[in-house]
Structure formats: C-alpha cells, structure tokens
N, C-alpha and C positions, 0 to 999 in steps of 0.2 A: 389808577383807581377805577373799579369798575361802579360806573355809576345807575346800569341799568337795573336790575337786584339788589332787593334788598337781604338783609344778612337773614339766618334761619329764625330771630323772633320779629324779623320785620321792620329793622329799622334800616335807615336809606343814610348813612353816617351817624349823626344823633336824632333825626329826627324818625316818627312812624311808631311800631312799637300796637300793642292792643291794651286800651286801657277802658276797660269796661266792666259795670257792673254785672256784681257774680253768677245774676241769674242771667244774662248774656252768653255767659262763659262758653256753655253747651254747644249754644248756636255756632259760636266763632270756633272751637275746636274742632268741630263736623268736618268746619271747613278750611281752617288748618291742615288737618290730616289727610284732605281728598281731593282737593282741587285738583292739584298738581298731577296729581296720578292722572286722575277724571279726564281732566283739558288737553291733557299732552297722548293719552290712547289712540290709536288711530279711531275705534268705532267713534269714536267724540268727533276726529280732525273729520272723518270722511265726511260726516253729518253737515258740520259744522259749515266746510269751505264750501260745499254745495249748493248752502243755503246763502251765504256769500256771496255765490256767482250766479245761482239762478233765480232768488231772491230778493236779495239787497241791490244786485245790480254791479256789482264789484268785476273787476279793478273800476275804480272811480278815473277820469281823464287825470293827466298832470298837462293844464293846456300853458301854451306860452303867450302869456300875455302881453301883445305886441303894442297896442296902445299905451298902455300902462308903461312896459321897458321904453319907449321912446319921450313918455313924460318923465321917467325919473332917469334919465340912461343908462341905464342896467338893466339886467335880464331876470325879465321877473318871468315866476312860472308858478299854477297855481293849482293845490293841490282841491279836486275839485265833491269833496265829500259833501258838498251841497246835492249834489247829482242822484245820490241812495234814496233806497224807495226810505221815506218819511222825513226826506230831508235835511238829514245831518248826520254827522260820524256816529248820533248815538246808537243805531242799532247796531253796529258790530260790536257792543258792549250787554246791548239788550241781550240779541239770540245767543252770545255766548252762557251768557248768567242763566236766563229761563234754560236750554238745554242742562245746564249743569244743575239747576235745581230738579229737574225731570230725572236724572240720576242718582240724585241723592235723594228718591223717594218725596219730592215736596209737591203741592199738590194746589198751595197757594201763592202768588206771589203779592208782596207790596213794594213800593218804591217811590222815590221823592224827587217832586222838580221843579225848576224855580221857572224856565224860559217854556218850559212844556213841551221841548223834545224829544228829554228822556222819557219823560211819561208816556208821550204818545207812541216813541220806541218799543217801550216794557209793553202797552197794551198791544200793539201792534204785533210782537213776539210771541204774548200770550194767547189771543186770538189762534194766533195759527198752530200754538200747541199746544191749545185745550186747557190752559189754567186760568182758575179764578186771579181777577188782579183788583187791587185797589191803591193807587197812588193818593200821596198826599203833595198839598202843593196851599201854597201861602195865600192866603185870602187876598191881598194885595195882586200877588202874580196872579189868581186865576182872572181876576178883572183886567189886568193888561196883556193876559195872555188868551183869549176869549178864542180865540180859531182853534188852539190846540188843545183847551179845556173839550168842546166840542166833540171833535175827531175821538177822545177818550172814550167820550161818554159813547158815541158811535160804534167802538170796539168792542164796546159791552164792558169795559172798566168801571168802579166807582171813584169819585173823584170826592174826598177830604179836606175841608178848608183847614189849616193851621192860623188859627185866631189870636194865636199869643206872638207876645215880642215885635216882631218890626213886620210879622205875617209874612213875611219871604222864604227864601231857600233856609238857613237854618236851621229855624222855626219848622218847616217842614219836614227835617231831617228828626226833629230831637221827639214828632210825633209819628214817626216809622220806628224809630228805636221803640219806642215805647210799645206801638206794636208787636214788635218783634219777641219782646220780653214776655209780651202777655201769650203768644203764639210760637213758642220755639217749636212743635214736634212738627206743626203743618206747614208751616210758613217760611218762605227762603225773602230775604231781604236783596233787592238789588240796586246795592248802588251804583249811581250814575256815574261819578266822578273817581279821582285817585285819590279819594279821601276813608276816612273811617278807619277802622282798626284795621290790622294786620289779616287778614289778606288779601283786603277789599282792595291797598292802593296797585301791587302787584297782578292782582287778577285783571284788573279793570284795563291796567298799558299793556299787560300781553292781548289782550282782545282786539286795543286799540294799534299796537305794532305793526298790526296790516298795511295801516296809511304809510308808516316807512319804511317798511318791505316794500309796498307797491313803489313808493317816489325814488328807492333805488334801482329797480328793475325799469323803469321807465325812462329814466334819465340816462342808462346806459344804453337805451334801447334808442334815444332819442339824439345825445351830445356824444354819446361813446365813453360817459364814466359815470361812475354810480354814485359819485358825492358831492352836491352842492357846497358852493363857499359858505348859505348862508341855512338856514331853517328858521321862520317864524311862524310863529302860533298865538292865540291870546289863553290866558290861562285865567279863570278862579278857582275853582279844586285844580282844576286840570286835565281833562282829561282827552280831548282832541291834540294837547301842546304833548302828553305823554305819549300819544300814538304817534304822532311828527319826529319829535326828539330821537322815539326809542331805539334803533340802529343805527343813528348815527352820536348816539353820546360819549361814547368809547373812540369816535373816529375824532383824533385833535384836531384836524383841519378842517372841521364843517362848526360852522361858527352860530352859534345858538343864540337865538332870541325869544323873550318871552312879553309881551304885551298884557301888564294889566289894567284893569280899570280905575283908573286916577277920579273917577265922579264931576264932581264940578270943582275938583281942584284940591291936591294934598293937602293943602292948611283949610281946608274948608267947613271939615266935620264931614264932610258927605262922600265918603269916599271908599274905593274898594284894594287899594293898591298896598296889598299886606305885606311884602316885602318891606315898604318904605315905611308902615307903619307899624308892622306887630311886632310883636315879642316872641320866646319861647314858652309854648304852653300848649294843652290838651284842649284840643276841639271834636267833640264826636268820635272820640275813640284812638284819637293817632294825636303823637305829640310832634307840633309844626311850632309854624309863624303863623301867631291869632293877633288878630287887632281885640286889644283888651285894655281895660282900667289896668293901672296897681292893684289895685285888691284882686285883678284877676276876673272882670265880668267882660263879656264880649262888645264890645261897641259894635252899634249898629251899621252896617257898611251902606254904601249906596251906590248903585250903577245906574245908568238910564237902559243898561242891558243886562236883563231880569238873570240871565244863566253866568254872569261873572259878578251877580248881587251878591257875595258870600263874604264872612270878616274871616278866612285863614284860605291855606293853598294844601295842596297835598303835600306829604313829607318828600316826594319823590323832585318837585321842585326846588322845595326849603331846599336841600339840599343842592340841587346844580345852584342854586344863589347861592349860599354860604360858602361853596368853593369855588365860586366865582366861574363856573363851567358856562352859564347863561348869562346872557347881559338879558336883565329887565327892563322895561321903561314904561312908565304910567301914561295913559293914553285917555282924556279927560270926555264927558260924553258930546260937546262939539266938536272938536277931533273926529272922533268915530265917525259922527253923524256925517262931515263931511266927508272923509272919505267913503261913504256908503253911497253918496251920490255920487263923487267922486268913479267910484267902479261902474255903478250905474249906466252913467253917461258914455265912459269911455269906451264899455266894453259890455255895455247891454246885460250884465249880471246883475241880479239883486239879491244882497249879500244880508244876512244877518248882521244883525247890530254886534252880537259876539263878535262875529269874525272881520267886522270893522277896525275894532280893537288891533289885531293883527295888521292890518291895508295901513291904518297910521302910522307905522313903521318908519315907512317910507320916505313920509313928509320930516322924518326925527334923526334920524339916520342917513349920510351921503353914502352909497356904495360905487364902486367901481364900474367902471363901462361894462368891464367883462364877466362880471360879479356873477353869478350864477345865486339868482333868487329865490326859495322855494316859500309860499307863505299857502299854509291852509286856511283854506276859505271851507271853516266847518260844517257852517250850515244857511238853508238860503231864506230871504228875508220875508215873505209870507205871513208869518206869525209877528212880524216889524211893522206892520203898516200903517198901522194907526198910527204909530209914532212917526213915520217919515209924513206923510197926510199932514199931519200938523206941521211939521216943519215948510212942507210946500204952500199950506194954507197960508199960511204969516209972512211967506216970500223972502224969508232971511237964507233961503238957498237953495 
C-alpha cells in the first residue's frame, strides 16, 4: 500500500476527502487544480529551497543524543527542527503556502494557531513577502501563549481572539473558515496542520517531507544507511509527525511511532488522544477520527500542550492507525512535563511541551541496544515557560 498519497479526491484509505460548504467550493478547486503543478515547477522549487537554506536555516542538525542513548540504552538521535529561524518545523509549511498563495495571485493571507508557532511562522513568511496576514488563535491559547501572540503583533500581523467553544485551536479553525468564505478572491487560507479538506492534508506533508529527506541523507551520511529502526513524532493534526514519517512510510522496516496527547488521563474527560477516543466523522473539511458525542458534536479536547489541544488527527494519520502501519501511544501532560526536564537536564535542550509528547516515548516503549532512534524534537520550548516556571516553583520536579 502506498501510504504517503492520497488518491485524486483526496482520501488517505477512507479517510480525507473535501467536505465543505458550497460557497467554499471555489477556494478549494483553485487549489485543487494548481498546487501540484505550482509546488513541483522548478521556478517554485529554486525559490523555495533557497529560502530553506538561506533563510529558515535548513538542513536542520540530526544530533545524536549520547546522554539520553546511555539513559535509555539505545541510540537515540534527534531530529533537530527546533534549530529553524522561529523555532519549529512550522515555517517549512509557512513559506511554502505564502509563496504558493503569491502565485495564485492572493494578496492576503489568514491562518489559525493554537501553540502560536504557526502563527508566528505565517507572519514571519508574510513579513518577508509583502502580504497582509491576520491569524486567529483561541482566546484561551493567546493568554498561554503570550511570547508568541507578541512576535505576531511585532510582524505587523493582526491577531483574532476566537471566543466561542473551549476558545482553543478548533474554535480558531472554524473562524478562519469563516473568513475564508467571506474573502475567497483576495484571501489564501494556510493551514498549519495535515488537517482540513483535500489539499490542505497533502500539500502541508509535501512541505513538511524535508524533515525525512533531511534524516535519510543524514543518517547515511553519519551510520552509512539511510533508515532508522524506529521514527517518533507527536501528532494532533499532524503535521511535524507527517514531515518525519513521510519517506519512510513505504519503507516496512522503519518502525513508526506516533505520540498523542493523553491530557490528564484517557477516562478523564480531559483528554487529546483521538485515536483511542474518536470515531469516524467530518472535522473542518476532511473525514478522520474526531472525538465526538453520538449525536455527533466535538467534545472538547484538552492538552497542557496548546498545539496537540485539537479533538481529531489528520486523515493522513487515521489512516497509518487504521492499518496499523504506526503504533500510537497516549502520552498524559506529567509524562511530557517530565521528560521536558528530563532532556533539559541531560542534554541542555529546552524542548517544547509538543515535542515532549514525542521524548516520552521512551520511558513507554523498551528499544534495543542497537536500535537506531529517530525522534523529532519539533519545536523549542521558549513560548513553554510559564508552564515549566510553575512546575519548578511548586518543586514537584
């Protein structure tokens, strides 16, 4: 099975697919019909990888973390997309989308985030190519997210509270659409994640497939072969886990893992971990695994890590779950927290509470001596501090 592609209307097995209202429609066929062409031209790639390398800061390190492989003994190695200028894998997702909106003539951009990296990604992208931006972002996330609310407003972005529902990522999402609807001829929509209708979840892992281009050239560059035993990533849409995954999800011998956010614990009510809890159904345009009622309403998720706050996954996930291509494992917010200091201490990294998600792994999972570990560490913990600050305040670690 090829699990990297989804088929021509966009579904990833059963899930995926564009399910959106009609006055929608226009927006998402533009971009149906052009991306592909657009993204894959060389005057695109030349643009594109330049800004990548002399830019973003790319290839990002794959360092081997010798502390860490001697605590858990196995060889961990880590892919280091913390390292890019604004701090996480989102801008190889930013500059792809703003450039591709700058060709298809748009002129404005909006965009939704819950941790505030994409945000500050998109602004950061726009800044440098002359378009108007306005993100929206959860009334809730921009009070816990206050450093990267900031930086926005610094870019010259406008920053949106979304006031309804649980005021998180969602909630944020479902008033960019809204936008979008009101603004189809000027306005290009970018999403952050592998989520949304048909072409958003494909467009977003080809932008993001750098990170597994890079950890196979590096790896062979480094051991003398180009496939790790293991790849971990944490996923809520997805979309650091689909840059990780994406060359090596066709290879059967690299063994997939995906970390979600478990909350304060799967029977808890408070919880992000959609595999073990959704069903099938339509969230934002693509049909996944949504944590819902019966009747069909979204229950509200909870993370203590704002950018895995979301109640579904990308369809491009649902999928490696359903065919059991990835092993998941729910990763509760003491978990994370502890390994965040955990990497901290050992290895003087300070790692985002996302990609904490991802480092608990470890503690869950025994690997082999010789195991060859790849875990991205997608973004770094800066925009976290207030929440570790309390945890060091109260001395519980």
């Amino acid at each position: 099975m090829n699990y990297k592609n989804p088929d021509e209307n966009g579904y990833y097995g059963e899930f995926g697919g564009a399910f959106i209202p009609e006055m929608l429609y226009p927006n998402v066929e533009e971009l149906q019909k052009n991306y592909l062409e657009i993204i894959e031209s060389e005057d695109f790639q030349n643009e594109y990888q330049d800004l990548l390398k002399n830019y973003v800061g790319r290839a990002t390190p794959l360092y081997f973390s010798k502390n860490l492989s001697q605590k858990y003994n196995t060889q961990v190695y880590l892919k280091r997309e913390d390292l890019n200028h604004t701090g996480a894998h989102k801008i190889n997702n930013a500059l792809g989308q703003v450039l591709l909106a700058k060709r298809l003539g748009k002129n404005r951009i909006i965009a939704e985030t819950g941790a505030g990296q994409h945000g500050v990604a998109t602004a950061t992208a726009c800044a440098l190519l002359g378009l108007e931006c306005i993100v929206y972002m959860g009334e809730i996330d921009i009070q816990r997210q206050a450093p990267n609310v900031a930086r926005m407003k610094m870019l010259g972005t406008k920053v949106m509270a979304a006031t309804s529902g649980s005021k998180t990522l969602k909630d944020a999402v479902n008033e960019a659409l809204k936008d979008w609807i009101n603004n189809p001829v000027t306005t290009h929509y970018v999403i952050g994640s592998v989520v949304g209708p048909h072409p958003f979840p494909d467009l977003v892992a080809r932008f993001q497939s750098i990170i597994s281009k890079e950890i196979k050239e590096q790896l062979l560059e480094q051991i003398g072969r180009e496939n790790p035993d293991y790849v971990i990533a944490c996923v809520g849409g997805g979309s650091n886990a689909a840059g990780t995954f994406y060359h090596f999800v066709n290879e059967e011998n690299v063994k997939i893992i995906a970390a979600e956010a478990g909350g304060l614990g799967i029977d808890s009510g408070k919880s992000a971990a959609t595999t073990l809890l959704g069903t099938l159904g339509v969230l934002h345009g693509s049909k996944s695994l949504v944590m819902q009622t019966k009747a069909g309403q979204v229950i509200e998720p909870h993370s203590i890590s704002a950018g895995l706050d979301y109640p579904g996954i990308g369809p491009f996930h649902a999928n490696l779950f359903k065919e059991k291509r990835a092993e998941f494992f729910s990763i509760n917010d003491e978990e994370a927290l502890r390994s965040a200091f955990d990497l901290t201490k050992l290895e003087g990294i300070i790692p985002a509470l996302e990609s904490a998600h991802a480092l608990a792994v470890l503690d869950k999972k025994k690997f082999n001596e010789n195991d060859i570990v790849v875990i991205c560490l997608s973004g770094r913990g800066d925009k976290d501090m207030e929440t570790y600050l309390k945890r060091l305040d109260d001395g519980s670690l």
